[in-house]
C-alpha positions as CSV (number, residue, x, y, z in Angstrom):
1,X,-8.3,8.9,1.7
2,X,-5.9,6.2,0.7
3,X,-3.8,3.9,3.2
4,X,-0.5,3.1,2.2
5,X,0.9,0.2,3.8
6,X,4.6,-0.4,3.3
7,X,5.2,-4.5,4.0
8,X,9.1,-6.2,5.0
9,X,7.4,-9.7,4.1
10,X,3.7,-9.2,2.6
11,X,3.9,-12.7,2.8
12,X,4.1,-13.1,6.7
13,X,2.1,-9.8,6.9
14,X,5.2,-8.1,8.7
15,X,4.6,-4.1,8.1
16,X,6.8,-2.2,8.3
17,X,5.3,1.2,8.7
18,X,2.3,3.2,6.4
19,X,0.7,6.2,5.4
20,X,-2.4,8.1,4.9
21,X,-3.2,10.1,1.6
22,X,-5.3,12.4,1.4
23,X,-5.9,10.9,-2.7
24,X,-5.0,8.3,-5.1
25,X,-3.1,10.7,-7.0
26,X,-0.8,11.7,-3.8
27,X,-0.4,8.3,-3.3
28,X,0.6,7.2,-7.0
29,X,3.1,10.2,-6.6
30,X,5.0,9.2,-3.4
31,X,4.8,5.7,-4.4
32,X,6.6,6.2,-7.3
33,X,9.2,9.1,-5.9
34,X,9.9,7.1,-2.8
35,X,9.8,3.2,-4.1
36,X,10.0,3.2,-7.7
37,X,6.6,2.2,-7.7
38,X,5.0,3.1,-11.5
39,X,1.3,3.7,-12.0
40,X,1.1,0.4,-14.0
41,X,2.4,-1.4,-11.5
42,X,-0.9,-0.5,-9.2
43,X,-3.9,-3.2,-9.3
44,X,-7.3,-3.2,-6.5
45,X,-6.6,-5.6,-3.4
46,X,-8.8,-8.9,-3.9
47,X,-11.0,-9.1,-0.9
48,X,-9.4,-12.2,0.2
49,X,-6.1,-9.8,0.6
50,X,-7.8,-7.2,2.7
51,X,-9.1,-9.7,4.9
52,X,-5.8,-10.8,5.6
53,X,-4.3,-7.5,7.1
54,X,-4.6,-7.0,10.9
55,X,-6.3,-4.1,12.3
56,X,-5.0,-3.5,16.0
């Protein structure tokens, strides 16, 4: 499973909304369809950034 978290100011942490994928590959796909996002554009979160989103 794969959370996709779509950020208004990643900066300021202000999300806008996400999704869960059921695989990487799902993900990479919508990413891309939806946002323009390309497959080399993807890089791992540094620990540092996944401590820095909230979980409510």
């Amino acid at each position: 499973m794969y959370l996709e978290i779509r950020f208004i100011d990643y900066e300021t942490l202000d999300i806008e909304g996400d999704h869960l994928m059921g695989s990487l590959e799902e993900a990479m796909e919508y990413a891309e369809i939806e946002f323009g996002i390309l497959h080399d554009d993807w890089r791992p979160m540094s620990e540092e950034e996944i401590e820095r989103i909230p979980i409510n």
